[in-house]
N, CA, C and O atoms as a DFTB+ gen file, in Angstrom:
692 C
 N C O
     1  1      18.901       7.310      15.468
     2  2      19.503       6.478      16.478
     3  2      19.880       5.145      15.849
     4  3      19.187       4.467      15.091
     5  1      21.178       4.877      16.325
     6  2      21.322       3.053      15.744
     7  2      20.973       2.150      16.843
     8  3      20.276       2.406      17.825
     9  1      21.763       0.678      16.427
    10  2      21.260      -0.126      17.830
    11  2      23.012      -0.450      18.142
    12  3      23.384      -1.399      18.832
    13  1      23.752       0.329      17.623
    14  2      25.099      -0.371      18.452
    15  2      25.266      -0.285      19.875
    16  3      26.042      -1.126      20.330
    17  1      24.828       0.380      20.568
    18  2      25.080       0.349      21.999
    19  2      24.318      -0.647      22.443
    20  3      24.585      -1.112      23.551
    21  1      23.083      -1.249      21.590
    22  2      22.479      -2.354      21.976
    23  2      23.162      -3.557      22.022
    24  3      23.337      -4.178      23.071
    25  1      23.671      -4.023      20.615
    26  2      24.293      -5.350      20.748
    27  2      25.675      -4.920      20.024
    28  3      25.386      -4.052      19.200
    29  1      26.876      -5.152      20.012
    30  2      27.554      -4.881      20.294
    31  2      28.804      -5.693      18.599
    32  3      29.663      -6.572      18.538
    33  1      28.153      -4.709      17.553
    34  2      29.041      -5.047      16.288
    35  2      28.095      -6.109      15.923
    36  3      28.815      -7.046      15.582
    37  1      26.995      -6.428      15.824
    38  2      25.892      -7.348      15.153
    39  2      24.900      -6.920      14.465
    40  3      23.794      -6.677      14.949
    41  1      25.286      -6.757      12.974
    42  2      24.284      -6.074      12.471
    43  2      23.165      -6.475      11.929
    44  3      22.330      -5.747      11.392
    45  1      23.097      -8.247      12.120
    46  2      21.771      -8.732      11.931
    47  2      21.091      -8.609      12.904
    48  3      19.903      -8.503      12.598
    49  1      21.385      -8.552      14.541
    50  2      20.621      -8.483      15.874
    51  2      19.994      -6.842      15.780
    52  3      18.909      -6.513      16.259
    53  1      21.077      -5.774      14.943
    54  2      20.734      -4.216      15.224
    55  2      19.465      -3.916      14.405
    56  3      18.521      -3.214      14.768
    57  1      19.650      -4.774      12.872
    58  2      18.394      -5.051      11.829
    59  2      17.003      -5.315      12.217
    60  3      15.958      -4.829      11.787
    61  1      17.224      -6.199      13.132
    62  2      15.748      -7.237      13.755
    63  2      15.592      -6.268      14.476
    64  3      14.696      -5.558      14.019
    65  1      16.096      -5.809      15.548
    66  2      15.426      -4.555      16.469
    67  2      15.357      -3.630      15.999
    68  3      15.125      -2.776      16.855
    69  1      15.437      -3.141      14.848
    70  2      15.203      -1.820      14.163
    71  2      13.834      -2.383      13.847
    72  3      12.829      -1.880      14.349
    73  1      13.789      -3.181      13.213
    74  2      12.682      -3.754      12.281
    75  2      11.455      -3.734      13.250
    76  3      10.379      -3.284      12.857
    77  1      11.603      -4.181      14.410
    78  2      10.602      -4.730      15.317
    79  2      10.459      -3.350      16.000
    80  3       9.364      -3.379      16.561
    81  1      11.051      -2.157      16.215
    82  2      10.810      -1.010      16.547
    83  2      10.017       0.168      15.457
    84  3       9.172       1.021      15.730
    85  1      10.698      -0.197      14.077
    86  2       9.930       0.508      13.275
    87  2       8.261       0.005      13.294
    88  3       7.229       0.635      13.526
    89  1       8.448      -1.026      13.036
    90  2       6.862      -1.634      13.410
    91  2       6.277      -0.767      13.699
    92  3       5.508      -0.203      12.921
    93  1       6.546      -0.279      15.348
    94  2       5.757      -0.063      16.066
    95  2       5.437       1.459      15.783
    96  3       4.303       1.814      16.104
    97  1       6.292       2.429      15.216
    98  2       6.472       3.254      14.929
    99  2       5.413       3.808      13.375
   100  3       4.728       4.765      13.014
   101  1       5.793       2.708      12.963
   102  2       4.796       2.672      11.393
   103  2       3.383       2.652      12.063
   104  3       2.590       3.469      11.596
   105  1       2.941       1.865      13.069
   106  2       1.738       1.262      13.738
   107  2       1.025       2.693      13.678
   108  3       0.020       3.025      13.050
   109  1       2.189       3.740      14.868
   110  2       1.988       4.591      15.658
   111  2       1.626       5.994      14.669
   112  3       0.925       6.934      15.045
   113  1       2.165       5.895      13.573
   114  2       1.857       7.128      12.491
   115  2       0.789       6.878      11.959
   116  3       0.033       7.834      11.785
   117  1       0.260       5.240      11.425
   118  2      -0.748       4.804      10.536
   119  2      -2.135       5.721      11.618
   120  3      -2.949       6.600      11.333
   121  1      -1.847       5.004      12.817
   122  2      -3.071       5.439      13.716
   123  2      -3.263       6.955      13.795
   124  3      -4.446       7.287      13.858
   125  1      -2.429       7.886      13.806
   126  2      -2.361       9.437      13.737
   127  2      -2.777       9.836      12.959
   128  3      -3.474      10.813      13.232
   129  1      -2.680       9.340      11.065
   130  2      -3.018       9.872       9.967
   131  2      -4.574       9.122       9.979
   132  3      -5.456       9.593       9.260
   133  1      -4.825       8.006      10.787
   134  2      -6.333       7.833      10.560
   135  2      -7.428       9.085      11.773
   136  3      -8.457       9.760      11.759
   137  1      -6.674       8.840      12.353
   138  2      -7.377       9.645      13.949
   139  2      -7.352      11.183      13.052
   140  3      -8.431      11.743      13.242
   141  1      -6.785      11.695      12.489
   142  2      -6.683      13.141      12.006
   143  2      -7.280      13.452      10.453
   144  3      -6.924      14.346       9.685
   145  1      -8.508      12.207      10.216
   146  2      -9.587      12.051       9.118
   147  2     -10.335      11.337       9.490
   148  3     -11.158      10.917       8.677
   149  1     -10.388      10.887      10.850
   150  2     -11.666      10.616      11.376
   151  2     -12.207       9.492      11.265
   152  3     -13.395       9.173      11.214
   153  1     -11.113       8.801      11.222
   154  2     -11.284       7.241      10.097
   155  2     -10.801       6.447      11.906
   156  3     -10.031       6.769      12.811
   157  1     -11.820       5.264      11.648
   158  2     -11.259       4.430      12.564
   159  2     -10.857       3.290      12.488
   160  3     -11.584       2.342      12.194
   161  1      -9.052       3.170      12.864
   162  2      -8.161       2.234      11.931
   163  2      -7.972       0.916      11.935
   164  3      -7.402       0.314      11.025
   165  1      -8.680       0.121      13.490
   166  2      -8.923      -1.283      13.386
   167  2      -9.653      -2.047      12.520
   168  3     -10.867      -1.971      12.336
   169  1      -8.835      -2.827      11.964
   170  2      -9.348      -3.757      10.991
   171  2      -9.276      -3.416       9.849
   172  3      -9.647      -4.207       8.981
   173  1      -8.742      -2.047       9.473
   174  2      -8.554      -2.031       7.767
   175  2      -7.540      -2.586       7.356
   176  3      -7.388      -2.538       6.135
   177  1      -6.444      -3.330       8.197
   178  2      -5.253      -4.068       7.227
   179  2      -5.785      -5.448       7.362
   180  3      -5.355      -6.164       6.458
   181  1      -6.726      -6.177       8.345
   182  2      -7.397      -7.712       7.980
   183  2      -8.284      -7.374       6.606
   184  3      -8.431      -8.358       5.882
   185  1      -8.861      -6.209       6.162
   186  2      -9.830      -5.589       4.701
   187  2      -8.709      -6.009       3.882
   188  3      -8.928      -7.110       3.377
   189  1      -7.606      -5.522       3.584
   190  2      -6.465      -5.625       2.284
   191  2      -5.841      -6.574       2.395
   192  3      -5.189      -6.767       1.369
   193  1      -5.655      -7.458       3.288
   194  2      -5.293      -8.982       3.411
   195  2      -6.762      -9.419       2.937
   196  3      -6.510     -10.095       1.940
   197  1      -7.952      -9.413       3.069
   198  2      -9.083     -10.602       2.500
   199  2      -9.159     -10.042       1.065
   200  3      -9.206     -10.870       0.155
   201  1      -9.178      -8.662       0.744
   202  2      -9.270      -8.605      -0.278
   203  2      -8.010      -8.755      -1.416
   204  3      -8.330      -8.838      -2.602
   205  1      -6.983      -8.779      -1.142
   206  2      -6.560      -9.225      -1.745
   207  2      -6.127     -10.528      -2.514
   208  3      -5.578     -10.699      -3.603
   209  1      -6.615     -11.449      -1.461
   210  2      -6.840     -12.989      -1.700
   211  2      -7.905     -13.545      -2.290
   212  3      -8.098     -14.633      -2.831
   213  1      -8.930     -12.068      -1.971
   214  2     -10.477     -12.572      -2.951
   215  2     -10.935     -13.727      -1.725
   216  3     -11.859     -13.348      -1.005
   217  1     -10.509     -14.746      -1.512
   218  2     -11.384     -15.559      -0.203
   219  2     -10.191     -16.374      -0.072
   220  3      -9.340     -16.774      -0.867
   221  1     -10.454     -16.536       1.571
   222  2      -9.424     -17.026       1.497
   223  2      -9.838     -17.843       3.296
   224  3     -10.934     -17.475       3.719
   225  1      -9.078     -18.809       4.219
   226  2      -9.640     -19.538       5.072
   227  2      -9.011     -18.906       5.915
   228  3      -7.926     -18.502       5.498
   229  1      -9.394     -18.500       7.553
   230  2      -9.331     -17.374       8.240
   231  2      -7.676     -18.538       9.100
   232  3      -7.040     -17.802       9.854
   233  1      -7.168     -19.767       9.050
   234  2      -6.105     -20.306       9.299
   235  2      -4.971     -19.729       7.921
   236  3      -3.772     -19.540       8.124
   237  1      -5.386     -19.596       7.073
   238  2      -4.703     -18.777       6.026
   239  2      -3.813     -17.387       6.307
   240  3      -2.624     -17.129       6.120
   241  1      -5.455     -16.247       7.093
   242  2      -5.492     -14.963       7.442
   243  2      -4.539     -14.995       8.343
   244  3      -3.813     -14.001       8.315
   245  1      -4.251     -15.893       9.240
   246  2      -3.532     -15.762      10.536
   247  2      -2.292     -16.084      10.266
   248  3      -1.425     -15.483      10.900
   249  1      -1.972     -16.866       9.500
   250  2      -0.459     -17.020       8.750
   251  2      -0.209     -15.942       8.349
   252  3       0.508     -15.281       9.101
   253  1      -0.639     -15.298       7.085
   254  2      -0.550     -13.879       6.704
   255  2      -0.064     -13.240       7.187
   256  3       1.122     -12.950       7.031
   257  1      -1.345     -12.490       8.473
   258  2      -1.002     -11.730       9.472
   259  2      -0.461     -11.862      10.389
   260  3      -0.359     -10.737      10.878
   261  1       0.107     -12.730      11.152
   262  2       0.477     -13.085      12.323
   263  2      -0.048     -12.876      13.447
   264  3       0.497     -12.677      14.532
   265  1      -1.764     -12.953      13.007
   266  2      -2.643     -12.523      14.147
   267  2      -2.685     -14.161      14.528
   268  3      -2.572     -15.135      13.782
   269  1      -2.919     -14.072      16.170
   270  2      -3.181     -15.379      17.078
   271  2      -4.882     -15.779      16.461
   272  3      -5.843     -15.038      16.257
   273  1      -4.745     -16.973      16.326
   274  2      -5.932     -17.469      15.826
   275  2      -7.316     -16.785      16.375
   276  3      -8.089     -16.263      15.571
   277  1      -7.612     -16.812      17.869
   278  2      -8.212     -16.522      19.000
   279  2      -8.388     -14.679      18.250
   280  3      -9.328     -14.184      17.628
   281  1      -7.282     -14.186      18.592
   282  2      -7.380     -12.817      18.199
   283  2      -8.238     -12.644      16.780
   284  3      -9.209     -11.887      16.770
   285  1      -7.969     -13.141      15.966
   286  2      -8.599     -12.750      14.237
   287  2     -10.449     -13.564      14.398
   288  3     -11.419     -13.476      13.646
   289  1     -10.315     -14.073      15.305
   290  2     -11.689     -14.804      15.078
   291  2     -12.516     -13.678      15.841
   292  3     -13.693     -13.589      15.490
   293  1     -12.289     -13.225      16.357
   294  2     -12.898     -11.741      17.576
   295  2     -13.053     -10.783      16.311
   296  3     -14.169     -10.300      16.118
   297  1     -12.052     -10.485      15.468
   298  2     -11.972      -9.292      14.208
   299  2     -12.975     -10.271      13.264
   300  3     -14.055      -9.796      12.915
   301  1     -12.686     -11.357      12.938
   302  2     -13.735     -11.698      11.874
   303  2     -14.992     -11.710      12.464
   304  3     -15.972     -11.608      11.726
   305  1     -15.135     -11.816      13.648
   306  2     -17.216     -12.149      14.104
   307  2     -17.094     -10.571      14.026
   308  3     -18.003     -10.314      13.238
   309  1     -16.622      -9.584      14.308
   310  2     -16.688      -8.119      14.251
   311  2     -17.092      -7.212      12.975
   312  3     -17.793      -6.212      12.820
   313  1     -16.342      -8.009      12.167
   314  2     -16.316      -7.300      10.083
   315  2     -17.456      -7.760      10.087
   316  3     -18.344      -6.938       9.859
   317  1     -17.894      -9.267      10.351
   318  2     -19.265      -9.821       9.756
   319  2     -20.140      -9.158      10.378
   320  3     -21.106      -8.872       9.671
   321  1     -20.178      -8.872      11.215
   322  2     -21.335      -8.076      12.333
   323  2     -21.543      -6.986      11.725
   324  3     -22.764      -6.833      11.712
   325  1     -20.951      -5.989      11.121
   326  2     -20.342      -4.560      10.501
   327  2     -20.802      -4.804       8.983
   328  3     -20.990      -3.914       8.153
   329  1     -20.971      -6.428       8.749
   330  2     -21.334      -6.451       7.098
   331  2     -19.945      -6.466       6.396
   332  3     -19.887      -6.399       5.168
   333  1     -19.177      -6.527       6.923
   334  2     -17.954      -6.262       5.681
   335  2     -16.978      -7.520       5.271
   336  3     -16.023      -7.571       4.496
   337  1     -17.547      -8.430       6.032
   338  2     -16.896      -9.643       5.049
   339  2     -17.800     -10.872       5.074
   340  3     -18.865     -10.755       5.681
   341  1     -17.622     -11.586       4.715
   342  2     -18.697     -12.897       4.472
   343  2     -18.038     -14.257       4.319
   344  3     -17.357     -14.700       3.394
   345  1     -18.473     -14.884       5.635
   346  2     -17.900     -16.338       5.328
   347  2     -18.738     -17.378       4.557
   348  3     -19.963     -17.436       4.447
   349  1     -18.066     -17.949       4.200
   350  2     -18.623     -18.933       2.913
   351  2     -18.360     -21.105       3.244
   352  3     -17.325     -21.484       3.793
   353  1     -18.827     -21.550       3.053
   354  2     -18.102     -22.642       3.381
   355  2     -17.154     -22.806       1.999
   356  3     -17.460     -22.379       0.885
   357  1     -15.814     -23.600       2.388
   358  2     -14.418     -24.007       1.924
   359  2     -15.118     -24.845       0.379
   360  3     -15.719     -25.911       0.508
   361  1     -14.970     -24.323      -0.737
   362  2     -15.233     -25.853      -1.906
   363  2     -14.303     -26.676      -1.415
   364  3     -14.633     -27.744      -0.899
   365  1     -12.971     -26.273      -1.514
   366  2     -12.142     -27.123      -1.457
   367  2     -12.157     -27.910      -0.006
   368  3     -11.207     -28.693      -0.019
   369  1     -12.758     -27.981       1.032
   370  2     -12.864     -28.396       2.155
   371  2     -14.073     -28.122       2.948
   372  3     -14.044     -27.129       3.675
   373  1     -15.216     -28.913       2.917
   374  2     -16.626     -28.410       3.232
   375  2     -16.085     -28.202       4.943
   376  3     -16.686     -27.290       5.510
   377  1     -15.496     -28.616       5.426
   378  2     -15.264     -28.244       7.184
   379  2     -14.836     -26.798       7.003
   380  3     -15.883     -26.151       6.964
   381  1     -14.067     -26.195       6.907
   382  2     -13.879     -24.646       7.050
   383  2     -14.257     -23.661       6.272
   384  3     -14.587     -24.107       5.174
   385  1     -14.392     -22.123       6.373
   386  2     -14.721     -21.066       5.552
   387  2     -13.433     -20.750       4.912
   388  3     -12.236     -21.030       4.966
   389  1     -14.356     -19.967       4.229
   390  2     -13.489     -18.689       3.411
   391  2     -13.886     -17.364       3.777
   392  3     -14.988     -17.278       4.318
   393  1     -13.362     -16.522       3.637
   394  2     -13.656     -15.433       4.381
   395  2     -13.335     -14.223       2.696
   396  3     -12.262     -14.191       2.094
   397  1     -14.339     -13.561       2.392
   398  2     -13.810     -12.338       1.247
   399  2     -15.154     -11.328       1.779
   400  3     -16.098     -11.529       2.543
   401  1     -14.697     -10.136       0.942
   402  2     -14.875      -8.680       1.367
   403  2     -16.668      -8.661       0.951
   404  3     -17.166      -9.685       0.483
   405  1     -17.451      -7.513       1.160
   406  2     -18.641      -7.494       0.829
   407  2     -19.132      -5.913       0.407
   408  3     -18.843      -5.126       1.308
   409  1     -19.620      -5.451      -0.431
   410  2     -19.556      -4.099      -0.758
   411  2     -19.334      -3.021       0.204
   412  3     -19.008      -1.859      -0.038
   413  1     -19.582      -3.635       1.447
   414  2     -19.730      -2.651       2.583
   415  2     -18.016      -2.420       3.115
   416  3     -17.505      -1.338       3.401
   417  1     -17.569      -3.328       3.132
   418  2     -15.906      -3.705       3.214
   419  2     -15.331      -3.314       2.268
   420  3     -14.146      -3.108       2.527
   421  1     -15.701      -3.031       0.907
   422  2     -14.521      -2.607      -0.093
   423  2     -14.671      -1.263      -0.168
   424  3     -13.692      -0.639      -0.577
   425  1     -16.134      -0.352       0.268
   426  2     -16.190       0.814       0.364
   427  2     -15.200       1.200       1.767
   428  3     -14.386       2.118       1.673
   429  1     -15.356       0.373       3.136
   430  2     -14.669       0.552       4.322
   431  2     -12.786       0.884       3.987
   432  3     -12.034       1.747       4.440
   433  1     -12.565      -0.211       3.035
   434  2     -11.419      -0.163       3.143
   435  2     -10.938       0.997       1.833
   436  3      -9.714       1.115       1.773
   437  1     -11.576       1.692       0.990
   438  2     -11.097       2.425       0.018
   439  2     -11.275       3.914       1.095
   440  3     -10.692       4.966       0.832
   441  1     -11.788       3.812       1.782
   442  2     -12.202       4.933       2.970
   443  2     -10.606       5.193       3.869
   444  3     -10.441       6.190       4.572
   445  1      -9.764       4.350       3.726
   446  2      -8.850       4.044       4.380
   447  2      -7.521       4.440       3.680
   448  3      -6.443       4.797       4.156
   449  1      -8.077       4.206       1.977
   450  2      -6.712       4.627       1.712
   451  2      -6.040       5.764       1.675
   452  3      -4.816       5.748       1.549
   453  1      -6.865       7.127       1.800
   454  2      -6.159       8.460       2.009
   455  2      -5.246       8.499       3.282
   456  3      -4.193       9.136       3.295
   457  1      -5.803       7.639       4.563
   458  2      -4.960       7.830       5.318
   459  2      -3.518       7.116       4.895
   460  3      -2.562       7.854       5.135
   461  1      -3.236       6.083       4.429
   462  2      -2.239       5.680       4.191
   463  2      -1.447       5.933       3.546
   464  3      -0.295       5.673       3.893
   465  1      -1.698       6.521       2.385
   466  2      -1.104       7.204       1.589
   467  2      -0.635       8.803       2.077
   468  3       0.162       9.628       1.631
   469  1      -1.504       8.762       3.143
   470  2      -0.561      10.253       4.213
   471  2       0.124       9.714       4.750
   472  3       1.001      10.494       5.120
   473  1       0.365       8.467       5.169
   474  2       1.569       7.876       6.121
   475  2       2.640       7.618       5.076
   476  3       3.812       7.839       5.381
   477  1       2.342       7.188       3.922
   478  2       3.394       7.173       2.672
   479  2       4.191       8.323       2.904
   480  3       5.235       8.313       3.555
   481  1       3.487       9.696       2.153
   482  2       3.909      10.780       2.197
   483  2       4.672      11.360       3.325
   484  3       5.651      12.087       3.152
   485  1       4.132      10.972       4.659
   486  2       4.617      12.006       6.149
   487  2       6.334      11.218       5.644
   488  3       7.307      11.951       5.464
   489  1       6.434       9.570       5.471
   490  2       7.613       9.161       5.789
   491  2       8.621       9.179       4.156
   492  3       9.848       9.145       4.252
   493  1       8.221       9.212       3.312
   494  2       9.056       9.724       2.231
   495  2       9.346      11.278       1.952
   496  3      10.461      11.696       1.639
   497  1       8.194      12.091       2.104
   498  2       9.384      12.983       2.203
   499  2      10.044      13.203       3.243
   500  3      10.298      14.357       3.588
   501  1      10.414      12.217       3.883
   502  2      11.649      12.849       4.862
   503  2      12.739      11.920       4.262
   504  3      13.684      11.973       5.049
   505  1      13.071      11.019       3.134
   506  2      13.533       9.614       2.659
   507  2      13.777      10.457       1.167
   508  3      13.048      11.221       0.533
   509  1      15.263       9.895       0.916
   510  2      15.697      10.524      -0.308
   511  2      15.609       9.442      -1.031
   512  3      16.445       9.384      -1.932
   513  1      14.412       7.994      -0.895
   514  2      14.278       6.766      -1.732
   515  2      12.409       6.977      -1.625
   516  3      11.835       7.902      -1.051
   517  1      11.747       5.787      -2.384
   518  2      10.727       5.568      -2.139
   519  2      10.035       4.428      -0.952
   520  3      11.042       3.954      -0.425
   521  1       9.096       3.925      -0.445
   522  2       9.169       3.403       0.128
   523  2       9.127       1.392      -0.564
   524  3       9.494       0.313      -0.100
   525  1       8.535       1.810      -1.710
   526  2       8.271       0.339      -2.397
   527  2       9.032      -0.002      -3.217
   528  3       8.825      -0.928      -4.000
   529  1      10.675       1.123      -3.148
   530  2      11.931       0.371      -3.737
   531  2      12.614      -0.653      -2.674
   532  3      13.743      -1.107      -2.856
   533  1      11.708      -1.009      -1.400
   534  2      11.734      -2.330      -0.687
   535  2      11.004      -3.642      -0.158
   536  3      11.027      -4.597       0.618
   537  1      10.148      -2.766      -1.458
   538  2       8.959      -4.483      -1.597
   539  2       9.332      -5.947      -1.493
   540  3       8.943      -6.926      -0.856
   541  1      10.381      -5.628      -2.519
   542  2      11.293      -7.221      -3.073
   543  2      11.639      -8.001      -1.512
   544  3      11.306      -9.149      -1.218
   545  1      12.282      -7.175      -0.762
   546  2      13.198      -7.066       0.142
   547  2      12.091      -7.938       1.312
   548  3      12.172      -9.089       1.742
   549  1      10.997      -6.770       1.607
   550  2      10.172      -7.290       2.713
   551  2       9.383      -8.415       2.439
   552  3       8.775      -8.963       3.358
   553  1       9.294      -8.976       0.868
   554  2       8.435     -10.312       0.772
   555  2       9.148     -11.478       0.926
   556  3       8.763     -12.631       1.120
   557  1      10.389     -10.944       0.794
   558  2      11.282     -12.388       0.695
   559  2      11.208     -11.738       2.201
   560  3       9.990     -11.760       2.376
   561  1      11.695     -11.251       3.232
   562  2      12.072     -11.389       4.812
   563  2      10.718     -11.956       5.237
   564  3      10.752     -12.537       6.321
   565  1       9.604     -11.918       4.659
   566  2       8.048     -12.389       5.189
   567  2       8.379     -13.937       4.806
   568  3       8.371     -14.769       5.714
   569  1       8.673     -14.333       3.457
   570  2       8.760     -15.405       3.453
   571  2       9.603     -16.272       4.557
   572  3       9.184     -17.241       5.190
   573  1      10.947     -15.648       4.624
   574  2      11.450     -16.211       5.976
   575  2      11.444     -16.430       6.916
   576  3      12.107     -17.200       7.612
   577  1      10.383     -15.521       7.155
   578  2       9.861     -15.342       8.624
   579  2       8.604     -16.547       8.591
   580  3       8.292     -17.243       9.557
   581  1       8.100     -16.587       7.494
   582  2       7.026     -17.855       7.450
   583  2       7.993     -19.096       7.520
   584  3       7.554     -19.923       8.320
   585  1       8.825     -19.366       7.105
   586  2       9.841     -20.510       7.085
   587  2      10.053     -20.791       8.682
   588  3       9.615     -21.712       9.372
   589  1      10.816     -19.763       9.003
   590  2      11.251     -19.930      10.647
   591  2      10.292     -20.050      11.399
   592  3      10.400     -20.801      12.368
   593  1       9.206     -19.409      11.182
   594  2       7.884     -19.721      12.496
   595  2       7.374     -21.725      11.907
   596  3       6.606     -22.380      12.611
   597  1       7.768     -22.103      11.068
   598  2       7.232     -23.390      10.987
   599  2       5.519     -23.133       9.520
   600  3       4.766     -24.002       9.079
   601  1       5.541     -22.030       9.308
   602  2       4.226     -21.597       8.580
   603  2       3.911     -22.247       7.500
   604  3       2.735     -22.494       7.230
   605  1       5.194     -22.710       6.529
   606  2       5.174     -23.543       5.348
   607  2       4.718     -25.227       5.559
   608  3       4.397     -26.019       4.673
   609  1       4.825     -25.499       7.264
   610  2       4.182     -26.810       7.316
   611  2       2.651     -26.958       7.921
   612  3       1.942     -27.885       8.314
   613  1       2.553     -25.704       7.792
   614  2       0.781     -25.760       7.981
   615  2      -0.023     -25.263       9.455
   616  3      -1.156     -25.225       9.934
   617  1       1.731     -24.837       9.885
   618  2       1.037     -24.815      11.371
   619  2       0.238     -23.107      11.582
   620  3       0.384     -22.068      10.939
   621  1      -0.242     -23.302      12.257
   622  2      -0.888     -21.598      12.657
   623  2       0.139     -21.053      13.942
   624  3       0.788     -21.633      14.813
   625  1      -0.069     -19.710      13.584
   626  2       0.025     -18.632      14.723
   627  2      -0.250     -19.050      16.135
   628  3      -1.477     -19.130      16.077
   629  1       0.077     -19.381      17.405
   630  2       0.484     -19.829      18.377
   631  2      -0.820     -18.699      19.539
   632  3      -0.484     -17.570      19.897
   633  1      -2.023     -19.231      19.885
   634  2      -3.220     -18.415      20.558
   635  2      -1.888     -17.752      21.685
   636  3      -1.568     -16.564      21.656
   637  1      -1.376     -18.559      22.427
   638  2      -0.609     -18.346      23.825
   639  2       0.490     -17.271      23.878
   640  3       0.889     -16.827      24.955
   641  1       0.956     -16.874      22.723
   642  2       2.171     -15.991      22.660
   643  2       1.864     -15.138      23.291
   644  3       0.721     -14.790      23.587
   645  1       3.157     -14.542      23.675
   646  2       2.922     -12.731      24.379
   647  2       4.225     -12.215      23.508
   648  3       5.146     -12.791      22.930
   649  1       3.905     -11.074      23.668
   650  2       4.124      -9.903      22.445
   651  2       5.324      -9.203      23.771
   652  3       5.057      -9.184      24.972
   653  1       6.743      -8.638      23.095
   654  2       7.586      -8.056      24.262
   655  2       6.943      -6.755      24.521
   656  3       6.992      -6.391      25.696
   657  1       6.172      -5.736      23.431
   658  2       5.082      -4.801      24.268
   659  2       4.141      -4.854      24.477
   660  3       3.430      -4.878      23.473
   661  1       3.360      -4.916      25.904
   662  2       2.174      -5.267      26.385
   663  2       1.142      -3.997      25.926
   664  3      -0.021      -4.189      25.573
   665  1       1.705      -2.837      25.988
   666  2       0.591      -1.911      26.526
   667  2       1.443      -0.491      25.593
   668  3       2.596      -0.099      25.771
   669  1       0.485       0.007      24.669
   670  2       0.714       1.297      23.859
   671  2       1.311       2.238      24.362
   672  3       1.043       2.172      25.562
   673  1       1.984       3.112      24.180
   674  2       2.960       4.065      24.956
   675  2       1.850       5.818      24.816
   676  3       0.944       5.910      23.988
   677  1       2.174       6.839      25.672
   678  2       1.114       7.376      25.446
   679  2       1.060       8.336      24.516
   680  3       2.181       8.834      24.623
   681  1       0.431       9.004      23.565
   682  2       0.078       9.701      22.603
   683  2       0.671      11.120      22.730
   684  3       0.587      11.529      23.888
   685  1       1.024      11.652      22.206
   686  2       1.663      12.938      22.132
   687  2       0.578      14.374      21.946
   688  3      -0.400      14.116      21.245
   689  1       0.612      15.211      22.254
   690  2      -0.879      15.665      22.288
   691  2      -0.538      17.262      21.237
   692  3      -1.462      18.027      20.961
């Protein structure tokens, strides 16, 4: 399906709603290939965001992710509860933490990667490319997207936003 009947000869408006639909779509497979190994999939992409930063300050995490401050602080008291990450106080700033992984979290999240790598697979082979011949592509559109939300001047993720889908669509059986 395209989006021309949507907006009408705009192919940066047809881009953004593709983009913001695949999302949801990527969301919707990730959760299938975890549910069908038994793996349960909240919170393993806040695991590969901390670990990949090694530690990092949970106003950081929320830039990153574009999780609402409010929202990631509910997932971080949750990992710590679970053992899988560990806040630390800031060297560089004794007022805030750092937040990095804890053996229990790097085993959690290596637990995770078969499913993803089935979501790799389900969507390349149907793709006569790979999927990370658009790495380049999506770090620079992240960067922009950090530009336009205001992210490069320090500000955080906005607690109050609402999201244009409220509520998961239902599962296919």
């Amino acid at each position: 399906m395209t989006y021309d009947h949507v907006v009408d000869r705009e192919p940066s408006v047809r881009a953004l709603l593709a983009l913001f639909s695949d999302f949801h779509l990527i969301d919707l497979l990730v959760r299938q290939e975890f549910e069908e190994r038994g793996i349960q999939p909240f919170s393993l992409g806040l695991l590969y965001f901390i670990d990949a930063a090694r530690a990092l300050t949970p106003t950081e995490l929320a830039i990153e992710t574009g999780l609402p401050p409010t929202t990631l602080r509910r997932w971080l008291d949750e990992l710590e509860r679970r053992g899988q990450i560990k806040r630390r106080p800031n060297p560089a700033d004794r007022r805030s933490v750092t937040v990095s992984l804890t053996a229990k979290g790097k085993r959690a999240k290596a637990g995770g990667e078969p499913a993803l790598r089935g979501a790799v697979a389900a969507i390349e082979q149907r793709l006569d490319w790979k999927l990370g011949e658009v790495a380049q592509h999506l770090e620079e559109l992240k960067d922009a997207l950090h530009q336009a939300l205001g992210y490069d001047d320090g500000l955080a993720p906005d607690d109050r936003r609402s999201f244009w889908v409220d509520e998961e669509p239902p599962r296919r059986k």
